[in-house]
PDBQT receptor file of N, H, CA, C and O in Angstrom, charges set to zero:
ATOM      1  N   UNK A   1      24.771-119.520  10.109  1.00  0.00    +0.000 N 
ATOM      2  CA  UNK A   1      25.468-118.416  10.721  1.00  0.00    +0.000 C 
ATOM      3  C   UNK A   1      25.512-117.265   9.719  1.00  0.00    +0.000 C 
ATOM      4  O   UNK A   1      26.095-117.635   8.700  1.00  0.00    +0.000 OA
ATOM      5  N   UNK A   2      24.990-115.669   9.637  1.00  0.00    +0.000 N 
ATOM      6  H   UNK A   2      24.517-115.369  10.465  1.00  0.00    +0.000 HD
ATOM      7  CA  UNK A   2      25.244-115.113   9.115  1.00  0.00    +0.000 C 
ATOM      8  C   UNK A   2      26.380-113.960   9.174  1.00  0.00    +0.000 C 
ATOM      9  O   UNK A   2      26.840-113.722  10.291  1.00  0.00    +0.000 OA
ATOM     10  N   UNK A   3      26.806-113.323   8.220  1.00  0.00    +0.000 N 
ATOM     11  H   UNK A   3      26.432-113.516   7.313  1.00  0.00    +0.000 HD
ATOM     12  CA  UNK A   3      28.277-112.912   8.772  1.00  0.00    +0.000 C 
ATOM     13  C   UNK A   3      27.655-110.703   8.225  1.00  0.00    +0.000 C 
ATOM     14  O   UNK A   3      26.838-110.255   7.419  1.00  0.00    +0.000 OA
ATOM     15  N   UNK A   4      28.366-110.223   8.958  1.00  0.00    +0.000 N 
ATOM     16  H   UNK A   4      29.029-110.587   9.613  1.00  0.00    +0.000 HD
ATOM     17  CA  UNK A   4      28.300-108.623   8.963  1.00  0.00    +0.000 C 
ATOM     18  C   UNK A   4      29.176-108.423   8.208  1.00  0.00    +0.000 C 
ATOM     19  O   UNK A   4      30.064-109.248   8.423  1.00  0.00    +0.000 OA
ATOM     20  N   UNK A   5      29.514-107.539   7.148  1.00  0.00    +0.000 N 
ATOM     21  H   UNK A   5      28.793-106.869   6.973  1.00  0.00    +0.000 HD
ATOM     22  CA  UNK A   5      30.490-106.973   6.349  1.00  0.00    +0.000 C 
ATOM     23  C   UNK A   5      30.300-105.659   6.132  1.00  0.00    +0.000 C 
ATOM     24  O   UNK A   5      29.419-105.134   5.451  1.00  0.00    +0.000 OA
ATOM     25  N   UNK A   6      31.418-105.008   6.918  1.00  0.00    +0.000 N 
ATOM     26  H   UNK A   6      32.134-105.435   7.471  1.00  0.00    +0.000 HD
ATOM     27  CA  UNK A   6      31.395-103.551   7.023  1.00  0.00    +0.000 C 
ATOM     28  C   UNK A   6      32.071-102.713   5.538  1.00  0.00    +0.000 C 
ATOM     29  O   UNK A   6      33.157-103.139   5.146  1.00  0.00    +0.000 OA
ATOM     30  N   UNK A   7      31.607-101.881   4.976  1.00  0.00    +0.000 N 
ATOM     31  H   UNK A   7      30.724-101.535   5.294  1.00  0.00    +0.000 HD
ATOM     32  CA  UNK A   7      32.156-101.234   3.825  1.00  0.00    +0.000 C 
ATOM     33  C   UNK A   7      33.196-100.336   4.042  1.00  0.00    +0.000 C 
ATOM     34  O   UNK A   7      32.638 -99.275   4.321  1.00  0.00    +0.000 OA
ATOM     35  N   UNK A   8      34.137-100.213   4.062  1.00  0.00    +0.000 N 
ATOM     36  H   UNK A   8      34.590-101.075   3.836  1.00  0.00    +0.000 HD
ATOM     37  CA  UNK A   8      34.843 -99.260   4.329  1.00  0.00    +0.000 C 
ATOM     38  C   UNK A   8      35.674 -98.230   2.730  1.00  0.00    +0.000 C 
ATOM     39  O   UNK A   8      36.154 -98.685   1.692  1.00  0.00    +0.000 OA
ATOM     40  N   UNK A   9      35.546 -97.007   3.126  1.00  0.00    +0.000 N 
ATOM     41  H   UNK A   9      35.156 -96.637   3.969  1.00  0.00    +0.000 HD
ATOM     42  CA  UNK A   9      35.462 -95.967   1.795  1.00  0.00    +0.000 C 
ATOM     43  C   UNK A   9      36.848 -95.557   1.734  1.00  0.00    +0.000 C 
ATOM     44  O   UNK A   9      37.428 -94.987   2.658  1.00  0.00    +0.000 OA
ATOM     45  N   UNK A  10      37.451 -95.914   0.432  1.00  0.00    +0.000 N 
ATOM     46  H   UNK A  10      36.980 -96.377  -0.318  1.00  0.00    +0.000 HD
ATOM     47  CA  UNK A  10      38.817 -95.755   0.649  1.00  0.00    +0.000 C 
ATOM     48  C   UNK A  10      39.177 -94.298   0.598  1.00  0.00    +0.000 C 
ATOM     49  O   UNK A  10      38.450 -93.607  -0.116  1.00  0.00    +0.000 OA
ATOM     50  N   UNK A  11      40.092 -93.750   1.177  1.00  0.00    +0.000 N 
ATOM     51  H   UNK A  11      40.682 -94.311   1.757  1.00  0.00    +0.000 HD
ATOM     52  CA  UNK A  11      40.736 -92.416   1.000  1.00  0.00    +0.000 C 
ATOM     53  C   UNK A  11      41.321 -92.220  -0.383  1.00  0.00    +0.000 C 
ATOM     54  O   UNK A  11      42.126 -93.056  -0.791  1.00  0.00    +0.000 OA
ATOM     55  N   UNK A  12      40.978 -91.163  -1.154  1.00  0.00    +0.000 N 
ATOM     56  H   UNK A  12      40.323 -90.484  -0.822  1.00  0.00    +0.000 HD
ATOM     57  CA  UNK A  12      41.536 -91.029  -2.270  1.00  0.00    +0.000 C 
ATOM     58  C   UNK A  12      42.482 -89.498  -2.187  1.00  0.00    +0.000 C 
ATOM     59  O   UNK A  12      42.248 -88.548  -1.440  1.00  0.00    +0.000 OA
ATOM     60  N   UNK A  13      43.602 -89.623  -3.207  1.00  0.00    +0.000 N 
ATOM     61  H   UNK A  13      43.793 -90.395  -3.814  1.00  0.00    +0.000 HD
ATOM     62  CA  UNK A  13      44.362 -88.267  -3.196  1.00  0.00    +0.000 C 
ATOM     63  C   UNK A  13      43.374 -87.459  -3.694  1.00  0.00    +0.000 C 
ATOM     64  O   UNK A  13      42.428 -87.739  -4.431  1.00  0.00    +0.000 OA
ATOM     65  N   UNK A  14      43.756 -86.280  -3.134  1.00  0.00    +0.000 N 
ATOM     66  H   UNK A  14      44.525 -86.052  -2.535  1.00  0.00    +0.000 HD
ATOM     67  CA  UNK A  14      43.052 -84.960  -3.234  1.00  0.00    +0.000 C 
ATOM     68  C   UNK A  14      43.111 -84.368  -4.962  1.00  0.00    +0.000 C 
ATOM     69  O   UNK A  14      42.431 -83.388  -5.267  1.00  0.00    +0.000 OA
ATOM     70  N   UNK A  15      43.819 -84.939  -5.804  1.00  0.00    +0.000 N 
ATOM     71  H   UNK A  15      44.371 -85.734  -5.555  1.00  0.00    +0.000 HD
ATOM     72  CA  UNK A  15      43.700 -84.833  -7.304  1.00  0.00    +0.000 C 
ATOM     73  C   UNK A  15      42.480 -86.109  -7.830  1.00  0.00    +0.000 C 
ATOM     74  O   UNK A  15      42.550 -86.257  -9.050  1.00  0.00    +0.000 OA
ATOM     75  N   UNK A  16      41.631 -86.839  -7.303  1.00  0.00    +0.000 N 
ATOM     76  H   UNK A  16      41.574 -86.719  -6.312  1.00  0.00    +0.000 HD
ATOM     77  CA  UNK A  16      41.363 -87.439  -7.885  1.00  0.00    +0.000 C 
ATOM     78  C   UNK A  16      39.836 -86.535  -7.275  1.00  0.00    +0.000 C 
ATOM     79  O   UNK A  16      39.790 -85.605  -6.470  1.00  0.00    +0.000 OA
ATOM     80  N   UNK A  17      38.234 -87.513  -8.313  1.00  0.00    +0.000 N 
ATOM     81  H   UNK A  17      38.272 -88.269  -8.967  1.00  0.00    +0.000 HD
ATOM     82  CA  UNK A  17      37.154 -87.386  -7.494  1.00  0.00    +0.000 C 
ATOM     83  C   UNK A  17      36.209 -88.493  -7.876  1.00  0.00    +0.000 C 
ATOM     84  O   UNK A  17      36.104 -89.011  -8.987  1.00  0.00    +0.000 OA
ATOM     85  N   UNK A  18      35.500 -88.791  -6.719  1.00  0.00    +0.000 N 
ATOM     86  H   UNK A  18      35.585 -88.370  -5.816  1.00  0.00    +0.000 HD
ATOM     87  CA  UNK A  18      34.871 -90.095  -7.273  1.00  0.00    +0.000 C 
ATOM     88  C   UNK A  18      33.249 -89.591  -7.770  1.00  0.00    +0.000 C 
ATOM     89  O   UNK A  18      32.619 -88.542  -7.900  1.00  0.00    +0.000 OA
ATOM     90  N   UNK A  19      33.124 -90.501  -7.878  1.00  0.00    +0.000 N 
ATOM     91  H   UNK A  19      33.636 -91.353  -7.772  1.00  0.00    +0.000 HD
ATOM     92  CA  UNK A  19      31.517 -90.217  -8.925  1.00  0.00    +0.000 C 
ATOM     93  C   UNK A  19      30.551 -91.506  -8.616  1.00  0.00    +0.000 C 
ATOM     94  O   UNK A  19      30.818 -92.641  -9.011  1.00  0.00    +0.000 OA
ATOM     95  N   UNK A  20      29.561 -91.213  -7.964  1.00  0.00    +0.000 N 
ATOM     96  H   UNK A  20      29.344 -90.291  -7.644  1.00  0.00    +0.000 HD
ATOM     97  CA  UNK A  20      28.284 -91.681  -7.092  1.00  0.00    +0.000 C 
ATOM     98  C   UNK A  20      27.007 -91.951  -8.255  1.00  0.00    +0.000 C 
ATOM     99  O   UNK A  20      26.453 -91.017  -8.835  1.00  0.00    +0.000 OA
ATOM    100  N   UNK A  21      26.787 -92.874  -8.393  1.00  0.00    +0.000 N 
ATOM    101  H   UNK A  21      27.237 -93.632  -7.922  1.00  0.00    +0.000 HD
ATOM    102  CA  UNK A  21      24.668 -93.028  -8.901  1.00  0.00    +0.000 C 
ATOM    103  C   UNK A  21      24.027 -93.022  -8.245  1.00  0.00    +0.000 C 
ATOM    104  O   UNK A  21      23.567 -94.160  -8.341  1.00  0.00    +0.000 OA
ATOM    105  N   UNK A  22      23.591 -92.621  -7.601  1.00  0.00    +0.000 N 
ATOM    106  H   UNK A  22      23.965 -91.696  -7.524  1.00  0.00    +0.000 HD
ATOM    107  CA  UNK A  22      21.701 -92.338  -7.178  1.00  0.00    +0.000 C 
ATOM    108  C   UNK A  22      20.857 -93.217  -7.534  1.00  0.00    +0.000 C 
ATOM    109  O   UNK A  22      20.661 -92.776  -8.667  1.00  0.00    +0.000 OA
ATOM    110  N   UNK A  23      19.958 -94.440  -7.442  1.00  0.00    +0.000 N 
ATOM    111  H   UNK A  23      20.117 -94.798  -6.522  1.00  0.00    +0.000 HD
ATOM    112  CA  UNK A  23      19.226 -94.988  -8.105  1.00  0.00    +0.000 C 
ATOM    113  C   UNK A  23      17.818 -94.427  -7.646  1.00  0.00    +0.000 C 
ATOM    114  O   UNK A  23      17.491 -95.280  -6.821  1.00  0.00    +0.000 OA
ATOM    115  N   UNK A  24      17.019 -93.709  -7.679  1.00  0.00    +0.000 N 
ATOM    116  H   UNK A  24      17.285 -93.016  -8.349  1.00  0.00    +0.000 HD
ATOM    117  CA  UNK A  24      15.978 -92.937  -6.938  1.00  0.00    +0.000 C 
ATOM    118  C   UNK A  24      16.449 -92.067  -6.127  1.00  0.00    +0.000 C 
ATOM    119  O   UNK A  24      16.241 -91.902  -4.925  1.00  0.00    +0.000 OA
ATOM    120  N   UNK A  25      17.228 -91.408  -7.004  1.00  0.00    +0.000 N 
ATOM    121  H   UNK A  25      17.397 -91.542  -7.981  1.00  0.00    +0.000 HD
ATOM    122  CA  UNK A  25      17.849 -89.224  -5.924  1.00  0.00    +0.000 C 
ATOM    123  C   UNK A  25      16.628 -88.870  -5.299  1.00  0.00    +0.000 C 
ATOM    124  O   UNK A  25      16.709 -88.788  -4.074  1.00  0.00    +0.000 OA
ATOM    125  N   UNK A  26      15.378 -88.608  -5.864  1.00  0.00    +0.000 N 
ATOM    126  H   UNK A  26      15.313 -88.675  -6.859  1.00  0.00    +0.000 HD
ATOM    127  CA  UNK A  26      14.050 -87.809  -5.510  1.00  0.00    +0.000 C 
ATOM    128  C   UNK A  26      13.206 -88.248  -4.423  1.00  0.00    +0.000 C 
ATOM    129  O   UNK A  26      12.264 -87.524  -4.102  1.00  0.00    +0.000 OA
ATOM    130  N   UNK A  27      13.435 -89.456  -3.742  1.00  0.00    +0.000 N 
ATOM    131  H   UNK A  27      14.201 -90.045  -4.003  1.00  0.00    +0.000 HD
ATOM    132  CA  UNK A  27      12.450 -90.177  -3.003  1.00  0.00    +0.000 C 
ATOM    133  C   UNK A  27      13.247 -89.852  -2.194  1.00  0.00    +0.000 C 
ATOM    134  O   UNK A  27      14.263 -89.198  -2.429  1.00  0.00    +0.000 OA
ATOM    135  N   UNK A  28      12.773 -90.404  -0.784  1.00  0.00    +0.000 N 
ATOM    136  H   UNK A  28      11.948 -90.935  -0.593  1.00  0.00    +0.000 HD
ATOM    137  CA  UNK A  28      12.646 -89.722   0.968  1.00  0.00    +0.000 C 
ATOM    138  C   UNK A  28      14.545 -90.052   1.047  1.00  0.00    +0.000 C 
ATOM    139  O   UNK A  28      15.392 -89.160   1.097  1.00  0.00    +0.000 OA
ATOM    140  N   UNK A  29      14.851 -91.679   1.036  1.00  0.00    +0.000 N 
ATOM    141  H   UNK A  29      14.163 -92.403   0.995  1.00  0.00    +0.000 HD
ATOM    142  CA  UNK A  29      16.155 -91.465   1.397  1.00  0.00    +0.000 C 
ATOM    143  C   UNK A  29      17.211 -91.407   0.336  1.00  0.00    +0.000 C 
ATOM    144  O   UNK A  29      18.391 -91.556   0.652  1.00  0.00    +0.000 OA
ATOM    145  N   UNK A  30      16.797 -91.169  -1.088  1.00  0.00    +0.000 N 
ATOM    146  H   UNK A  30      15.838 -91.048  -1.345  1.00  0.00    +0.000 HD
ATOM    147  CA  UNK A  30      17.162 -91.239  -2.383  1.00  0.00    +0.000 C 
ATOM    148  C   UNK A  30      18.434 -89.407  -2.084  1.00  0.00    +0.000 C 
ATOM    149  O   UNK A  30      19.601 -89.248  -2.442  1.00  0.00    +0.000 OA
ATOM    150  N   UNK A  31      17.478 -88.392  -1.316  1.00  0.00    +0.000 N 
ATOM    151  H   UNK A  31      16.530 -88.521  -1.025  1.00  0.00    +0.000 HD
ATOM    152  CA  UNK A  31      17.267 -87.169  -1.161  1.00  0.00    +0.000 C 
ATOM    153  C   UNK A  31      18.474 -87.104  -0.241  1.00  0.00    +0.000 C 
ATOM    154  O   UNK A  31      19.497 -86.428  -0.345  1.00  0.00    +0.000 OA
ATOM    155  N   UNK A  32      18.175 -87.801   0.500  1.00  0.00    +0.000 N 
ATOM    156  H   UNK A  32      17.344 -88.350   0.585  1.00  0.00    +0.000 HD
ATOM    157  CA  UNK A  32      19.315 -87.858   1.642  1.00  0.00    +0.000 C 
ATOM    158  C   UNK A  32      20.601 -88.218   1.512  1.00  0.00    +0.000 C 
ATOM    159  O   UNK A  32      21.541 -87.735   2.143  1.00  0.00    +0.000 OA
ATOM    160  N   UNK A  33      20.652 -89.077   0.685  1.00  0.00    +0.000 N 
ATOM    161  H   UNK A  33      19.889 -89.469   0.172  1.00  0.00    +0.000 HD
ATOM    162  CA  UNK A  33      21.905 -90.012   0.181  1.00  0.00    +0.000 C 
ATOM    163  C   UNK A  33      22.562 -88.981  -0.899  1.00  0.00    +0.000 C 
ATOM    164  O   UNK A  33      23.792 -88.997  -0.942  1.00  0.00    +0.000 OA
ATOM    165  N   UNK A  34      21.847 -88.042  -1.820  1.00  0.00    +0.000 N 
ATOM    166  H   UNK A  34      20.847 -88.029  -1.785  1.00  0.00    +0.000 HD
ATOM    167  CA  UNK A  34      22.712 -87.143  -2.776  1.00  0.00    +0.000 C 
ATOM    168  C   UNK A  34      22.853 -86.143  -1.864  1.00  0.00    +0.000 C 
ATOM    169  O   UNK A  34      23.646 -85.369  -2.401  1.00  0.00    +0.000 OA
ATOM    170  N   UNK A  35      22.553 -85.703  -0.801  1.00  0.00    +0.000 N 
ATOM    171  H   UNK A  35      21.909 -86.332  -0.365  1.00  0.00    +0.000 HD
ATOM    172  CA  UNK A  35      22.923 -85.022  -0.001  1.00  0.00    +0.000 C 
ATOM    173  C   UNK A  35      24.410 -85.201   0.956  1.00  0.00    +0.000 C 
ATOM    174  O   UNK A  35      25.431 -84.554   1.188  1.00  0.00    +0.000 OA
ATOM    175  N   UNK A  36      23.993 -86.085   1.206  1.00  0.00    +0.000 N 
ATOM    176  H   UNK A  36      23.163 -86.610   1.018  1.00  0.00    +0.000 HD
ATOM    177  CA  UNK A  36      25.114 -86.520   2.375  1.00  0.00    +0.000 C 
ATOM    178  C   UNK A  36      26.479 -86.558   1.093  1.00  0.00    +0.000 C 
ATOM    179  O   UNK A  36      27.417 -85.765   1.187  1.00  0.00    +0.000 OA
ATOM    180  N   UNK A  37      26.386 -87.725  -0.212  1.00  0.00    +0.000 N 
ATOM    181  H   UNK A  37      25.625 -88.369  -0.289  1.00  0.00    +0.000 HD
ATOM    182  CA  UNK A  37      27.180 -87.637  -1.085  1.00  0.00    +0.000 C 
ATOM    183  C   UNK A  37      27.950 -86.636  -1.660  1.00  0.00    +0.000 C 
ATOM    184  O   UNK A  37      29.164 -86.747  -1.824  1.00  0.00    +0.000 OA
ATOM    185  N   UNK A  38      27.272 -85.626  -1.985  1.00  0.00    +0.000 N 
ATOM    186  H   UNK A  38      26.285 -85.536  -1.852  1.00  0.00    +0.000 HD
ATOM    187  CA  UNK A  38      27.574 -83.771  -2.220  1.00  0.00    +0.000 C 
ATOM    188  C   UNK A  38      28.266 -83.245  -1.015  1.00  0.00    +0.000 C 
ATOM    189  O   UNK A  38      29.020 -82.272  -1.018  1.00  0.00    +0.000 OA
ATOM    190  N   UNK A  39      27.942 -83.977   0.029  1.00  0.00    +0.000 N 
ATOM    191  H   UNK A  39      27.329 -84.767   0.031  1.00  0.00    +0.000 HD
ATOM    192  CA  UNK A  39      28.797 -82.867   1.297  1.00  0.00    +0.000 C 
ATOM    193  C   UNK A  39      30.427 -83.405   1.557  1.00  0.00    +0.000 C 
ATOM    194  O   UNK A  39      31.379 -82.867   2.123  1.00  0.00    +0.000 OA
ATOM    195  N   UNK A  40      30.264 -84.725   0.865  1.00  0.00    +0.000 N 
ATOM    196  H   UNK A  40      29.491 -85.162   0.406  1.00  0.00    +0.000 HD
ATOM    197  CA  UNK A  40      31.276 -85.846   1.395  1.00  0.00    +0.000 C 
ATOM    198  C   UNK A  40      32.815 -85.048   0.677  1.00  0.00    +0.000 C 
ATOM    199  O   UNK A  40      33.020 -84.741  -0.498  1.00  0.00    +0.000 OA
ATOM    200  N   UNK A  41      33.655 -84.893   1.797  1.00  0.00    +0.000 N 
ATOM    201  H   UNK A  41      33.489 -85.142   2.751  1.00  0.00    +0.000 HD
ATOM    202  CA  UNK A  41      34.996 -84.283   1.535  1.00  0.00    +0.000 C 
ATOM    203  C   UNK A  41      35.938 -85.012   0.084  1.00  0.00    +0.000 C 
ATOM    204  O   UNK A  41      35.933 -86.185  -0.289  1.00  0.00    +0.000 OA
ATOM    205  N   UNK A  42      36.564 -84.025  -0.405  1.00  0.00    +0.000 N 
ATOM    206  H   UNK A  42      36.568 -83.072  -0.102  1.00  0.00    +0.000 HD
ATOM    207  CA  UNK A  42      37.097 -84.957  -1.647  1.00  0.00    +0.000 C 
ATOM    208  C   UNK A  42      36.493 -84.624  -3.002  1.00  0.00    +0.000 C 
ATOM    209  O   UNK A  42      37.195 -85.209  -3.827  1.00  0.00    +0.000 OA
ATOM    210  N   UNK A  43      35.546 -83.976  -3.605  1.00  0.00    +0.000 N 
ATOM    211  H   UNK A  43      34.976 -83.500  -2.935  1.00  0.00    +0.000 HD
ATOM    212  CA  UNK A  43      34.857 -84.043  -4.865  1.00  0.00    +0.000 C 
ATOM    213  C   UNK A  43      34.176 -84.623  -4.457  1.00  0.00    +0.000 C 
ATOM    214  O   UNK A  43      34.652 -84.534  -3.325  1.00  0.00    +0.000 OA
ATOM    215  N   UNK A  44      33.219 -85.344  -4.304  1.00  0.00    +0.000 N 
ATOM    216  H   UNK A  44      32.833 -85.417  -5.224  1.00  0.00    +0.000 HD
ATOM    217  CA  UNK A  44      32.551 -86.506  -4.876  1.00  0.00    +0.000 C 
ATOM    218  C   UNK A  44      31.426 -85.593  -5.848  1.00  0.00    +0.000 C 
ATOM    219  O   UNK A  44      30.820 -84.557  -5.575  1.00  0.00    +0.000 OA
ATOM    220  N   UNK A  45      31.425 -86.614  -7.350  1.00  0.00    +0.000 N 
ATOM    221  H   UNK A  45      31.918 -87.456  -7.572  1.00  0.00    +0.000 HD
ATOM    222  CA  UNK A  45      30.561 -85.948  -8.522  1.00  0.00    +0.000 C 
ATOM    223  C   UNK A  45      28.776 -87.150  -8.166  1.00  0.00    +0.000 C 
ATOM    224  O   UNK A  45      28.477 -88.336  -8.305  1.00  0.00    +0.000 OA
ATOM    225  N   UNK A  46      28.307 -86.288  -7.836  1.00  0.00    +0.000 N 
ATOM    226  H   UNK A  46      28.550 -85.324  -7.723  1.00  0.00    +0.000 HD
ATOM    227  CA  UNK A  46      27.249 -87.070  -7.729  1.00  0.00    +0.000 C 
ATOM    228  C   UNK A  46      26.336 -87.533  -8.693  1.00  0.00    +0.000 C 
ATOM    229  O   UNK A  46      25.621 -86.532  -8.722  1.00  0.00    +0.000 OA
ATOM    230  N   UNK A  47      25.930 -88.148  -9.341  1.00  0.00    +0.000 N 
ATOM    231  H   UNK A  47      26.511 -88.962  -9.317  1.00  0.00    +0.000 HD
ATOM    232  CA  UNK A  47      25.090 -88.535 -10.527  1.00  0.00    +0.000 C 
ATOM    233  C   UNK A  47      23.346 -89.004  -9.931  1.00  0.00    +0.000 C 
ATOM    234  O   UNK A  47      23.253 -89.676  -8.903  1.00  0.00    +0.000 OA
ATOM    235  N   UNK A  48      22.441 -88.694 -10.475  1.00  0.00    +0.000 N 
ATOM    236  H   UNK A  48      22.517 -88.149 -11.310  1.00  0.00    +0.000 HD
ATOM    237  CA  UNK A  48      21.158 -89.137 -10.206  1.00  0.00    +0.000 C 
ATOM    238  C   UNK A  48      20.000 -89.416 -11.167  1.00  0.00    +0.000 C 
ATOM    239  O   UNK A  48      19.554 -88.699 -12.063  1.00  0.00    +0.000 OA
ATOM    240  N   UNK A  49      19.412 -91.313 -10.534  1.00  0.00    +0.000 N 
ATOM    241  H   UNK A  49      19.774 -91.896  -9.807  1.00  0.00    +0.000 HD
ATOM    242  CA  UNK A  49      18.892 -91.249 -11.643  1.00  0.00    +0.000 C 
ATOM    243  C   UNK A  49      17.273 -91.310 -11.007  1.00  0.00    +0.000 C 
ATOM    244  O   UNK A  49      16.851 -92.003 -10.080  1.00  0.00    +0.000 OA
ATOM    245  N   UNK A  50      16.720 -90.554 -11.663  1.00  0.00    +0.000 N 
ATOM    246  H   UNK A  50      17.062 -89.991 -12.415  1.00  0.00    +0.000 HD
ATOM    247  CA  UNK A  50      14.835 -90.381 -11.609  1.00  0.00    +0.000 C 
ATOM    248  C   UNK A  50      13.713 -90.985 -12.728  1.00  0.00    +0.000 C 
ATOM    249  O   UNK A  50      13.634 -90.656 -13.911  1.00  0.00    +0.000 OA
ATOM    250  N   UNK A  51      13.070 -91.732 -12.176  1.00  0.00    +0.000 N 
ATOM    251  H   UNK A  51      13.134 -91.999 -11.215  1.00  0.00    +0.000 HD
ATOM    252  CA  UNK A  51      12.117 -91.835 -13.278  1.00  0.00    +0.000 C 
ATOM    253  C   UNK A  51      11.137 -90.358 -13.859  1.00  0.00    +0.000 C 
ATOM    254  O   UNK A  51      10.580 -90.420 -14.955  1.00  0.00    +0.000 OA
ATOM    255  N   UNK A  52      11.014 -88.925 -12.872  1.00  0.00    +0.000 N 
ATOM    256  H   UNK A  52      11.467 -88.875 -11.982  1.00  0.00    +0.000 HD
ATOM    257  CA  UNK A  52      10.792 -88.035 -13.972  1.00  0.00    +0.000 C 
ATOM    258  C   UNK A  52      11.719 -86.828 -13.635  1.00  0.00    +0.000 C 
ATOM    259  O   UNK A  52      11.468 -85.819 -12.976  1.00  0.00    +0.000 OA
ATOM    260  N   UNK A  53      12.569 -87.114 -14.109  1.00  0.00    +0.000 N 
ATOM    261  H   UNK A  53      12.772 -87.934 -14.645  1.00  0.00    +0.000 HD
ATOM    262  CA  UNK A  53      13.704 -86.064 -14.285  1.00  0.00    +0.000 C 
ATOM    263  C   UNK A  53      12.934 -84.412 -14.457  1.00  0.00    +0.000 C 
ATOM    264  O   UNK A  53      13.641 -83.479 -14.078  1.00  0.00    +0.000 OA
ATOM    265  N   UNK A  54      11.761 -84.123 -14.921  1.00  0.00    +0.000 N 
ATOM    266  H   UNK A  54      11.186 -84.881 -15.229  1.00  0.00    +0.000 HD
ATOM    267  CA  UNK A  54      11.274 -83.063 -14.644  1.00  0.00    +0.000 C 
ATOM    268  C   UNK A  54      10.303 -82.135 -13.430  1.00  0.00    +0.000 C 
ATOM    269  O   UNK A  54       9.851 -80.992 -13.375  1.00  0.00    +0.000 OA
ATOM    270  N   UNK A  55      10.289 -83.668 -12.308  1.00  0.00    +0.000 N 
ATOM    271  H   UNK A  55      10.656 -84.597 -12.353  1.00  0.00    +0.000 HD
ATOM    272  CA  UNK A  55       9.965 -83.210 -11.095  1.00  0.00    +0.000 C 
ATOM    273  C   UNK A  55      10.441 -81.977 -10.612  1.00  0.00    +0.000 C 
ATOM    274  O   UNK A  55      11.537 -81.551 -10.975  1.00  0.00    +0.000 OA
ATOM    275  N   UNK A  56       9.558 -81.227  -9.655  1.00  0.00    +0.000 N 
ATOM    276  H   UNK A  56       8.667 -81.573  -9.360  1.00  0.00    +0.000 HD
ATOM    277  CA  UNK A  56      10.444 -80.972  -8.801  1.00  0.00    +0.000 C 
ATOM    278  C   UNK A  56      11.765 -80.821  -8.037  1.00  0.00    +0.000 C 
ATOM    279  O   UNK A  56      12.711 -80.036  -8.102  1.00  0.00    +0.000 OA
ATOM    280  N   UNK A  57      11.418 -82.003  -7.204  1.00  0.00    +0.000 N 
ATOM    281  H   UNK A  57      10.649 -82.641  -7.151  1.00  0.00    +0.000 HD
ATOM    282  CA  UNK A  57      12.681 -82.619  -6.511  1.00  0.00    +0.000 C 
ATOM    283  C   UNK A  57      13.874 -82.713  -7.930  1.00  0.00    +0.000 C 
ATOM    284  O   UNK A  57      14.801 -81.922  -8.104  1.00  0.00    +0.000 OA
ATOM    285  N   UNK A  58      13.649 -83.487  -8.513  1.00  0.00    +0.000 N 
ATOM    286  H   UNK A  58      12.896 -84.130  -8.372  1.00  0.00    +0.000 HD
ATOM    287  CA  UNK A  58      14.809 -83.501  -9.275  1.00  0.00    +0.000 C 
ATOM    288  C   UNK A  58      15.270 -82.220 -10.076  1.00  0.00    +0.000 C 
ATOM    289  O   UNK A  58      16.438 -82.128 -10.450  1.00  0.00    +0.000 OA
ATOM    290  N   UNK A  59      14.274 -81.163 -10.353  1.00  0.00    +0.000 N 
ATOM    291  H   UNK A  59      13.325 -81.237 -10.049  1.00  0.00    +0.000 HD
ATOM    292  CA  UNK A  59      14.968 -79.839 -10.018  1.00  0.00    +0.000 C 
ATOM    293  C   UNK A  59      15.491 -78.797  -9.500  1.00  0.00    +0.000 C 
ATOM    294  O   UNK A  59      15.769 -77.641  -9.820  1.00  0.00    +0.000 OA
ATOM    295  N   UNK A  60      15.574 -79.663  -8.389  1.00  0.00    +0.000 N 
ATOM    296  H   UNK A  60      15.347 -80.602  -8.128  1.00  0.00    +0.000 HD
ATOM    297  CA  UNK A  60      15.797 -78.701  -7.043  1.00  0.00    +0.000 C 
ATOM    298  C   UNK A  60      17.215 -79.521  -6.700  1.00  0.00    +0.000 C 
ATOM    299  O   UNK A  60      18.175 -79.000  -6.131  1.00  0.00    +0.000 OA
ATOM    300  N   UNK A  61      17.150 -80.971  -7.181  1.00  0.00    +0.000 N 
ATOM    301  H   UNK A  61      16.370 -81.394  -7.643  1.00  0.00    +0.000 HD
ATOM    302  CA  UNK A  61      18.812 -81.017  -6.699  1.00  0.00    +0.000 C 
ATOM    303  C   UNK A  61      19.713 -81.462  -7.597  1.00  0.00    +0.000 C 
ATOM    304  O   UNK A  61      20.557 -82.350  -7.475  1.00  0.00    +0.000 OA
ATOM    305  N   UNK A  62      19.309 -80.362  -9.036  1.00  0.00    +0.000 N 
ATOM    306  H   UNK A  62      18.624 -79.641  -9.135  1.00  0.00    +0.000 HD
ATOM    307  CA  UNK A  62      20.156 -80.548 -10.514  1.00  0.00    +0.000 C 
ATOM    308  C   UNK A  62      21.000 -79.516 -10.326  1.00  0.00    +0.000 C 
ATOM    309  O   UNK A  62      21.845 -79.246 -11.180  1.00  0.00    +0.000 OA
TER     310      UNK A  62
């Protein structure tokens, strides 16, 4: 029997901010995920990690 486990994101006070890793920011849904993360209400500090940090992409969402 396998079981579903839903994540649920706790609400934090508006003095605090949380802080996100990226494990591949630059790739198709890597891109999407520091996106959506950056929009997410609250601070969130997004962090990202790339194998070439001098791409492009990874200068476009430094």
């Amino acid at each position: 029997m396998t079981s579903t486990t839903t994540a649920r994101v706790p609400t934090t006070p508006a003095s605090t901010t949380t802080t996100a890793l990226v494990s591949g920011g630059t790739g198709a849904r890597g891109t999407r995920v520091v996106h959506a993360l950056a929009a997410w209400p609250g601070g969130t500090t997004v962090r990202m990690l790339t194998r070439i940090p001098a791409s492009a992409r990874a200068r476009a969402l430094a």
